[in-house]
C-alpha positions as protocol buffer text, in pm:
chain_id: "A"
residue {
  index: 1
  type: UNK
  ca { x: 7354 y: 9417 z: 8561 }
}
residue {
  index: 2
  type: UNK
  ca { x: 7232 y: 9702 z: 8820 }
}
residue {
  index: 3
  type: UNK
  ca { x: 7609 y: 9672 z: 8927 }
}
residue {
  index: 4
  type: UNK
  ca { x: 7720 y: 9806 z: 8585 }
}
residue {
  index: 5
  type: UNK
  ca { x: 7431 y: 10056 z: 8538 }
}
residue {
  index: 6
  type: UNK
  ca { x: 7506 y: 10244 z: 8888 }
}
residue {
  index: 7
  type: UNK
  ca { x: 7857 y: 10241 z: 8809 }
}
residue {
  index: 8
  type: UNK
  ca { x: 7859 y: 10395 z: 8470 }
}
residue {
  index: 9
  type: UNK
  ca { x: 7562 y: 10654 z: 8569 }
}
residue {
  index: 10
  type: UNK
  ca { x: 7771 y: 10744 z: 8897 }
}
residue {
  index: 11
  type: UNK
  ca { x: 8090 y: 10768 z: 8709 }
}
residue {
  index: 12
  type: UNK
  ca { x: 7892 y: 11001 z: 8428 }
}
residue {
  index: 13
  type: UNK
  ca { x: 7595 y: 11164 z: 8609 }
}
residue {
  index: 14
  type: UNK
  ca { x: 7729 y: 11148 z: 9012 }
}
residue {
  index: 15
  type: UNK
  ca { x: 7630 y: 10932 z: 9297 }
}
residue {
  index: 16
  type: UNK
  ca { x: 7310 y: 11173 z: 9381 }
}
residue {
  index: 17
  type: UNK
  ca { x: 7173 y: 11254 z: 9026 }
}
residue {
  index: 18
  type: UNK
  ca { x: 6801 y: 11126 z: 9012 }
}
residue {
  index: 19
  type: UNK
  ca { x: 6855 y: 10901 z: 8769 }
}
residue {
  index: 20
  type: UNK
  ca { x: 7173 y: 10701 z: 8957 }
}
residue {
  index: 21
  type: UNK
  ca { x: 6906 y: 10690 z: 9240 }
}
residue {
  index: 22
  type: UNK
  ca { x: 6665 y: 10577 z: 9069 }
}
residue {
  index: 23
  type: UNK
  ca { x: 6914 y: 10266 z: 8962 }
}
residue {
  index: 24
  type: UNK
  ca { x: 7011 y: 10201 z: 9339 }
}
residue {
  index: 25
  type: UNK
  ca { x: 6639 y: 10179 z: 9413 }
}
residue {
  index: 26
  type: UNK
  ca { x: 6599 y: 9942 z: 9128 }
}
residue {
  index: 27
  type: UNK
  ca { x: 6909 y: 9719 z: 9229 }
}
residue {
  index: 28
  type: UNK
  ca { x: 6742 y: 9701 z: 9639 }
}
residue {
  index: 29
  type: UNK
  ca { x: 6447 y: 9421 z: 9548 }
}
residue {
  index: 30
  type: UNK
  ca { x: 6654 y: 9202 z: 9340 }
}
residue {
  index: 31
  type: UNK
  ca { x: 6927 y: 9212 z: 9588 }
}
residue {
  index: 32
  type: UNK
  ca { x: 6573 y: 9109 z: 9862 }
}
residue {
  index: 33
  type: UNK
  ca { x: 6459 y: 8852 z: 9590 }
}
residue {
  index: 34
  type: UNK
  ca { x: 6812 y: 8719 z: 9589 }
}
residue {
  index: 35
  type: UNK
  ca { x: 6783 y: 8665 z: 9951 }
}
residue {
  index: 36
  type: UNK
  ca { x: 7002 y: 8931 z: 10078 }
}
residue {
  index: 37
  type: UNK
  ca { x: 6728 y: 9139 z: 10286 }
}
residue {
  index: 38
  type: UNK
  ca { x: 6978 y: 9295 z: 10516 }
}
residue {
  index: 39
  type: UNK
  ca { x: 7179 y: 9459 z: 10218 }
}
residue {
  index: 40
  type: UNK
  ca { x: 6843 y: 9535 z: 10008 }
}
residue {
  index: 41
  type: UNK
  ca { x: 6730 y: 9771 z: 10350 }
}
residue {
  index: 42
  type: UNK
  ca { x: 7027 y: 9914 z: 10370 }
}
residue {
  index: 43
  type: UNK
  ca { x: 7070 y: 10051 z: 10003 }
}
residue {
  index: 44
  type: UNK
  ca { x: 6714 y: 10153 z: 10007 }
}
residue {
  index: 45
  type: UNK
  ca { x: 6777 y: 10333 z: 10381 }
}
residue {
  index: 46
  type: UNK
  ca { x: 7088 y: 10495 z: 10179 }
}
residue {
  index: 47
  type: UNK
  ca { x: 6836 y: 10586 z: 9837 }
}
residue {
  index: 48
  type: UNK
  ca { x: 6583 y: 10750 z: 10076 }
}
residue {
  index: 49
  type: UNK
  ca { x: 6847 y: 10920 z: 10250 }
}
residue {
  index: 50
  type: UNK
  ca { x: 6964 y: 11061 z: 9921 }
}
residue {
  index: 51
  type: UNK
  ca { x: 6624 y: 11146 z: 9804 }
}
residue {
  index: 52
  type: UNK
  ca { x: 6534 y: 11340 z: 10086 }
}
residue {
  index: 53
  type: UNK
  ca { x: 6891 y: 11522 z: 10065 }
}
residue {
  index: 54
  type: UNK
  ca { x: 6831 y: 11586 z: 9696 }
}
residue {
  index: 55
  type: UNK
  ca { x: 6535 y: 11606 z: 9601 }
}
residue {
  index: 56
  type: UNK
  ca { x: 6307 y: 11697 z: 9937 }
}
residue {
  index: 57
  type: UNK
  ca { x: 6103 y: 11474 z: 10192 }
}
residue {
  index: 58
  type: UNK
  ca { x: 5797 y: 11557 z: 10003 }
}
residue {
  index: 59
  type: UNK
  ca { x: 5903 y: 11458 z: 9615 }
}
residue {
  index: 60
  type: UNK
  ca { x: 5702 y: 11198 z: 9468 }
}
residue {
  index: 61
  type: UNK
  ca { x: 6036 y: 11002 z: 9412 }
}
residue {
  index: 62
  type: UNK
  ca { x: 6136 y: 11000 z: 9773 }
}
residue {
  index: 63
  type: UNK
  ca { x: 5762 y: 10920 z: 9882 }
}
residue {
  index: 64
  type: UNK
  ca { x: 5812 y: 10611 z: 9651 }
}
residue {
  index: 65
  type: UNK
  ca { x: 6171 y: 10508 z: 9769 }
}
residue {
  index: 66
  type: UNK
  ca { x: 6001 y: 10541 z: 10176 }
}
residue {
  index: 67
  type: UNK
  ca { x: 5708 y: 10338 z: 10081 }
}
residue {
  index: 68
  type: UNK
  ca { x: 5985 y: 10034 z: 9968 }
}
residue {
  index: 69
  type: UNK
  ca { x: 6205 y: 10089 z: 10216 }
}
residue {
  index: 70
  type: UNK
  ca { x: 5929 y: 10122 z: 10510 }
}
residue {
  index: 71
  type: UNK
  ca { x: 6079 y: 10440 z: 10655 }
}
């Protein structure tokens, strides 16, 4: 479902509007639920990355995205 979301928001909004971020930090836990934990770190390294890029080191949104990600 995230899958479809993230590709429709990237294709309409870009890869590093909030909102398409906000998505890919959605999609990270259930991909760690579903037992992938390398691949949930990894998108949630990328989201912070992207935060911090977009929106500043000190947003709420990237504050959030660090505190799930544990960078």
């Amino acid at each position: 479902m995230y899958a479809a979301v993230i590709a429709d928001s990237t294709r309409v909004l870009g890869f590093d509007h909030p909102d398409t971020l906000n998505a890919r930090a959605c999609q990270a836990p259930w991909i760690g639920t579903l037992g992938d934990h390398a691949e949930a770190a990894r998108l949630l390294a990328e989201v912070v990355a992207a935060r911090v890029r977009v929106l500043g080191p000190d947003h709420p949104d990237t504050l959030n995205a660090r505190s799930m990600s544990g960078r």
